[in-house]
Structure formats: structure tokens, C-alpha cells
C-alpha positions as CSV (number, residue, x, y, z in Angstrom):
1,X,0.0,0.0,0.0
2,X,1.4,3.1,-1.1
3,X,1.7,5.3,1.9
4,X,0.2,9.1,2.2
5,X,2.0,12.8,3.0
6,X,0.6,12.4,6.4
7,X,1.4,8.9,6.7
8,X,4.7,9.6,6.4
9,X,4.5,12.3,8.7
10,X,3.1,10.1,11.3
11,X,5.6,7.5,10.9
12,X,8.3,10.4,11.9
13,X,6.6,11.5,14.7
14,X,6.2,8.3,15.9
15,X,9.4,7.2,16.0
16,X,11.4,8.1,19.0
17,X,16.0,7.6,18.0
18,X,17.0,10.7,16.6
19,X,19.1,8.9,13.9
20,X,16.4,6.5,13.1
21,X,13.7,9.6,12.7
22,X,15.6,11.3,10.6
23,X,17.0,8.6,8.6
24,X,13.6,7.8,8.5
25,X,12.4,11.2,7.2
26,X,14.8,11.8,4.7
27,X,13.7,8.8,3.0
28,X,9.8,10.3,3.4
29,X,11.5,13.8,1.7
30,X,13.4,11.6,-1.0
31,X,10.1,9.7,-2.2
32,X,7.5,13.0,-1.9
33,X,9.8,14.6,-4.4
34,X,10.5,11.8,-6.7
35,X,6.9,11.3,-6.9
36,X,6.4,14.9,-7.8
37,X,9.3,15.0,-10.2
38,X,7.4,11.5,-11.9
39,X,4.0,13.7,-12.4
40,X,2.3,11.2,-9.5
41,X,2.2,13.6,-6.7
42,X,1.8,11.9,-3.3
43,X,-1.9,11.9,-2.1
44,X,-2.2,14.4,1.2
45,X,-4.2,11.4,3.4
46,X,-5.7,11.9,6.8
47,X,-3.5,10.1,9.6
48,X,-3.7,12.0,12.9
49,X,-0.5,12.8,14.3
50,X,0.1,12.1,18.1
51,X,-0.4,15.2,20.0
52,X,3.9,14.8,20.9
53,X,6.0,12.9,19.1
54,X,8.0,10.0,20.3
55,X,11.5,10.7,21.9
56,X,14.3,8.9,23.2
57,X,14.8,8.3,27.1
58,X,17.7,10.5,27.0
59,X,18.2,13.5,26.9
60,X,16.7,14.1,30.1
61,X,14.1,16.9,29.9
62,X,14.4,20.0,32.2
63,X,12.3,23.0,32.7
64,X,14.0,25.8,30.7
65,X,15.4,27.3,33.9
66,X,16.6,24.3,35.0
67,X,19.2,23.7,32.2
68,X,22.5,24.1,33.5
69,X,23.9,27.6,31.6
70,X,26.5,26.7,28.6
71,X,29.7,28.9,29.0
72,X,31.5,29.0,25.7
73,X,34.8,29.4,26.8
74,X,35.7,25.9,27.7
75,X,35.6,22.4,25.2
76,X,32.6,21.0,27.9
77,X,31.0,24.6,27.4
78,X,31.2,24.2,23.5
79,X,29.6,20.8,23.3
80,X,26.6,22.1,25.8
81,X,26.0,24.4,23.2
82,X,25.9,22.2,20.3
83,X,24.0,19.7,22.2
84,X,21.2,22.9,22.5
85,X,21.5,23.1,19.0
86,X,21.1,19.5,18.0
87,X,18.3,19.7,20.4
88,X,16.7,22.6,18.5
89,X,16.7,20.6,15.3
90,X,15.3,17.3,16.1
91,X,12.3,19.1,17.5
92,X,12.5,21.1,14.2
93,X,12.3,18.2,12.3
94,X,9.3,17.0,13.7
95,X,7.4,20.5,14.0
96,X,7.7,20.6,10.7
97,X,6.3,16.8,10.1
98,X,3.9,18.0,12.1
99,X,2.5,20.9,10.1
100,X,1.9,18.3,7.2
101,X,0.1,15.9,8.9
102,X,-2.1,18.5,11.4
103,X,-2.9,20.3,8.8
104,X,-3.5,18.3,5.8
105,X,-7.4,19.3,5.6
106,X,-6.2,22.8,5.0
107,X,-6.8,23.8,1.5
108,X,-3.4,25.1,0.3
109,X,-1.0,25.2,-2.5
110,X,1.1,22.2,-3.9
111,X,4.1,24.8,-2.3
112,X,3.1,24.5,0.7
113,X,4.0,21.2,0.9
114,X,7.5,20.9,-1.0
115,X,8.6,24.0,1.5
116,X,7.8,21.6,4.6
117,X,8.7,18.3,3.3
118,X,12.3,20.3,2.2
119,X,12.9,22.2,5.3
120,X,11.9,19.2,7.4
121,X,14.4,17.6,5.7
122,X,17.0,20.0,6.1
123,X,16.4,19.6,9.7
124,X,16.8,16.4,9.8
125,X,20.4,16.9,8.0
126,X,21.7,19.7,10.3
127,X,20.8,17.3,13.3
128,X,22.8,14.3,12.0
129,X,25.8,16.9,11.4
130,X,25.7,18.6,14.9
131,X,25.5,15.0,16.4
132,X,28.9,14.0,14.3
133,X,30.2,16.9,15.8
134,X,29.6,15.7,19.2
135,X,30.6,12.4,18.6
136,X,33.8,13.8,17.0
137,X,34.0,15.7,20.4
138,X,33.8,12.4,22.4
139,X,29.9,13.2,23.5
140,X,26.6,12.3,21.6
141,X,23.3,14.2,21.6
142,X,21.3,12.6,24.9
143,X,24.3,13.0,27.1
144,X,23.4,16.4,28.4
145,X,19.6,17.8,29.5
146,X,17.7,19.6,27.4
147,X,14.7,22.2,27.3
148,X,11.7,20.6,27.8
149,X,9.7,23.3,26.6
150,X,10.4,23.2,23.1
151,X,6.9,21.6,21.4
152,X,4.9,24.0,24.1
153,X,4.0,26.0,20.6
154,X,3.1,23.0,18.8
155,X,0.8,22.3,21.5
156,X,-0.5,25.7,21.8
157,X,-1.3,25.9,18.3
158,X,-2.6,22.5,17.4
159,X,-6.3,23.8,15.2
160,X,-4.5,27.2,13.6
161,X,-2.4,27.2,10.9
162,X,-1.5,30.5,11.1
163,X,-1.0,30.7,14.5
164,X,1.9,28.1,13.6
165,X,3.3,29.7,11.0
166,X,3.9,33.1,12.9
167,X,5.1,31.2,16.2
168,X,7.1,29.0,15.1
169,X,9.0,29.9,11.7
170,X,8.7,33.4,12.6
171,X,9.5,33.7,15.8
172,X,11.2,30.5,17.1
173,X,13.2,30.3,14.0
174,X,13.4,33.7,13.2
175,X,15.0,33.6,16.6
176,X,17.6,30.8,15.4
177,X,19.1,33.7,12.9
178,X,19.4,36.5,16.0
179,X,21.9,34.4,17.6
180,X,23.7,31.6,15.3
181,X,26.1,34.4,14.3
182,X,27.2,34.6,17.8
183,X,27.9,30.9,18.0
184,X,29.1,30.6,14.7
185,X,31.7,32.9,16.2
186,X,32.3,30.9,19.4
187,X,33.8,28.0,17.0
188,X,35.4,30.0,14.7
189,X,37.4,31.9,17.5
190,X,38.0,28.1,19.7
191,X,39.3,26.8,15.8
192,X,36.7,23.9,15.8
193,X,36.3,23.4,12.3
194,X,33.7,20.6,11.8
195,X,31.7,22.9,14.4
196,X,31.8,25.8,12.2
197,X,31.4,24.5,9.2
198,X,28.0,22.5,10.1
199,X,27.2,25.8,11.9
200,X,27.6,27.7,8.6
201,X,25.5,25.0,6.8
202,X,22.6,25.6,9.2
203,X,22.3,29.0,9.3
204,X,22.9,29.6,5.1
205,X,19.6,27.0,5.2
206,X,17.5,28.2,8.3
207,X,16.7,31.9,6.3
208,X,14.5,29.8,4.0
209,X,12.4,27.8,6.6
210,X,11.5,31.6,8.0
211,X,10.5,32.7,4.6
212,X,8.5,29.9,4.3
213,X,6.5,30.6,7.3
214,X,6.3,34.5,6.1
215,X,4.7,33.3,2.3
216,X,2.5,31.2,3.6
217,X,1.1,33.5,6.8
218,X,0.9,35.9,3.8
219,X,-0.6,34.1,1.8
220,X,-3.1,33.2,4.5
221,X,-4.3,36.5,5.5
222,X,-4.4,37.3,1.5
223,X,-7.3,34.5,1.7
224,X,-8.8,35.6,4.7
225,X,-8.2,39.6,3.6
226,X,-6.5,40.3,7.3
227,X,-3.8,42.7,7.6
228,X,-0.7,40.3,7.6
229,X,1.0,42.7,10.1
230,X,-2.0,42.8,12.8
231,X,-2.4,39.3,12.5
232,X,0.7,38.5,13.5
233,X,0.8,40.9,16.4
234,X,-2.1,39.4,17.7
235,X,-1.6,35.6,17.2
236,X,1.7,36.2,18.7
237,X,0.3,37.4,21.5
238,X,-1.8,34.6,21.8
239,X,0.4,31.8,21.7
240,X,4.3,33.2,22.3
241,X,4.6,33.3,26.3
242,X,6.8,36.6,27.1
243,X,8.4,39.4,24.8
244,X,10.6,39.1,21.9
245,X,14.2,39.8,22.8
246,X,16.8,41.3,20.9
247,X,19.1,42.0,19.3
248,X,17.7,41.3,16.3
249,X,19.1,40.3,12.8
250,X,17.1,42.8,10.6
251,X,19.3,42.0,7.8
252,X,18.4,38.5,7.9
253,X,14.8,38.5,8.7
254,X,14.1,41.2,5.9
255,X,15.7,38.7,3.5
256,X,13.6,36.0,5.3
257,X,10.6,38.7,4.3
258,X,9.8,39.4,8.0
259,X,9.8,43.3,7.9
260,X,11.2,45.0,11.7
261,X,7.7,46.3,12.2
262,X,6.5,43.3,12.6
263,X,8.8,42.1,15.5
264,X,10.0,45.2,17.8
265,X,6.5,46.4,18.2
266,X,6.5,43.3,20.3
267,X,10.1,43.1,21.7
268,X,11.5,43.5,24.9
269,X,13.2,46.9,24.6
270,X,15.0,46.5,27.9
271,X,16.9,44.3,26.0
272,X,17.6,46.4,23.0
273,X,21.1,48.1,24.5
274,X,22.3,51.1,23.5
């Protein structure tokens, strides 16, 4: 039996080693486009996801002010943060599963789909090279705690599209390009090459997952005739627990077609420095 978009989706989610689940998606990603490629597009299907996906017993899961703080300046300091990281992307990988199965009775564009199935599997690629990395570094992703907070906007948004698309693309991810340039610099100034490199990798690749979440909240509010920019203040609102902090990379997030008024109207400008 040929399986479904949201089949395959579920079969992600539902598996819980985070080099079987992305092995596993990659294959999904690899399939959906040579179906598409072959003129016999995959059918969308209706298998309900799991309200949270599987995970492995390790890492152990820690309120976010719990986790110990990662201090950069040591080779134990450097792999906490790259564990964060390679934490942040396996949950990536399945939010983004996630959006094609939860939402597969929305009524959207063929695009829609090729932008999820490609960032989720761009996820699932920076994952496997942050855990080389580790393992290169004599650790493994599991061997540290993690944030257990992570799918709270999964959760939160589980019946609104676009109340997923402007939490987590672009804000959790927009997020992801305000500070990888800081770490990118980290492992550029320790000389940790493999590091840096996969670092680089990530963040050239993470500016298109945010503009997927900006042309399709767009494209949303087009259909619904809502201003984009009031939308997203107020969904935001909604579903984001606390202010949005800066610094922020306008440079990036304008390429990533999220315009600064839609984020410092909302920002923490304790934060903002001089």
C-alpha cells in the first residue's frame, strides 16, 4: 500500500531515536519529491498525528530554567551548546512533520508542501551533522539535559495554521538567525572546524524555513483579507509566552521577508542596549 504525506508524517513523529527519525524522514523527503518530479504527486491522506512525538529516554528533559547555563569558553561549554542546537533541530524536524500531517485538511498550494517536506528535511540533515560533531568531540546528543519546553508551541497551536506559521517559523526560527552568528563565532574563534562548518551549513539553510513561514502566513491572511502585520501581532500574542528579545538580525529576517515592524512592536526593549 502506497503510503500518504501524512502517513509519512506520522511514521516520523512516531518514532522516537533521533538517527532513526531522521534517517527515516529523509527517505519520506526523497520519495514526496521523486513522486512529484514523476507527475504522480503523493496523495495528502488523513492520519492523525500524536499530539507529541515520540522521543528517546535520553536527553533528560528539564524545565528551561533548569538547564545548567552553557559557558563557551571551555571544550565541555562548547559541546553544551551544540547539544542545545542539535536539540533545537530534532524538535525542528518534527514541528515541521507535524504541520503536514495537522494540517493536511487545510486547503493550500502544492508549495506549501515541498517548502515543509524540504525544510523538514533539512532539519533532519543539520541534526545528524551537529551529532557528528559531538561524537567527534567524544559526546553524543542525549548525554546532556535539554529544554523541555520546546513543542509548548506545537501544543498551543494545534487547530491554527497561522497561529503556527507566525510562532514557530517566525519567531522560534526567526529567533535561530538573531543568535547563530554569535555561535558561529564561538567556534570560529576556539578553531573547531567541523563545528563551524555545520554551523555555517545551518544557518545559510535556516533563512529559507523563516520565509516559508512569512509566504505562507501571507498568503493566508491574502485568503482571509486580514492585515498580515495585525495578525501576527495578535496571534503572537496569543500563543508566544513573554516578549521578543533582541538584538535582532534585521538584515536577515528582511531577507527572510519578516519586515522589523513586525517584531519590535512586540520586543522586549530592555533588551535592545544602546
Amino acid at each position: 500500500m502506497t503510503l500518504t504525506l501524512s502517513d509519512m508524517a506520522v511514521q516520523v513523529l512516531t518514532t522516537a531515536d533521533g538517527r532513526a527519525k531522521t534517517a527515516l524522514g529523509r527517505r519520506h523527503a526523497a520519495t514526496w519529491f521523486a513522486a512529484r518530479a514523476a507527475g504522480a504527486p503523493i496523495p495528502l491522506g488523513n492520519a492523525v498525528p500524536p499530539l507529541r512525538p515520540s522521543r528517546p529516554d535520553r536527553p533528560e528533559l528539564l524545565s528551561p530554567r533548569d538547564v545548567p547555563r552553557r559557558r563557551p569558553g571551555s571544550p565541555a561549554g562548547r559541546i553544551a551548546l551544540l547539544h542545545a542546537v542539535a536539540h533545537i533541530e530534532l524538535n525542528a524536524v518534527d514541528l515541521h512533520w507535524d504541520i503536514l500531517a495537522r494540517f493536511a485538511g487545510v486547503r493550500m498550494p502544492a508549495g506549501f508542501y515541498d517548502d515543509w517536506v524540504k525544510a523538514a528535511d533539512d532539519e533532519a540533515k543539520h541534526f545528524n551533522l551537529l551529532c557528528d560533531c559531538l561524537e567527534s568531540m567524544g559526546s553524543h546528543y542525549g548525554a546532556l539535559p535539554a529544554h523541555a519546553g520546546m513543542w509548548r508551541a506545537a501544543e498551543d497551536t494545534v487547530g491554527d495554521l497561522p497561529g503556527r506559521l507566525a510562532v514557530v517559523p517566525m519567531v522560534l526560527e526567526a529567533r535561530g538567525l538573531d543568535v547563530t552568528p554569535g555561535l558561529i563565532e564561538v567556534f570560529r574563534t576556539a578553531g573547531e572546524t567541523r563545528a563551524l562548518e555545520a554551523l555555517q551549513v545551518i544557518y545559510a539553510e535556516e533563512v529559507a524555513h523563516v520565509a516559508y513561514g512569512s509566504k505562507w502566513f501571507h498568503f493566508l491572511c491574502g485568503r482571509a483579507d486580514q492585515d498580515p502585520k495585525e495578525a501576527f501581532h495578535a496571534l503572537v500574542q496569543r500563543y508566544f509566552h513573554g516578549a521578543l528579545k533582541p538584538p535582532f538580525n534585521e538584515e536577515k529576517r528582511a531577507e527572510a521577508g519578516i519586515p522589523p515592524d513586525f517584531y519590535w512592536p512586540l520586543a522586549d526593549t530592555d533588551r535592545a542596549g544602546p
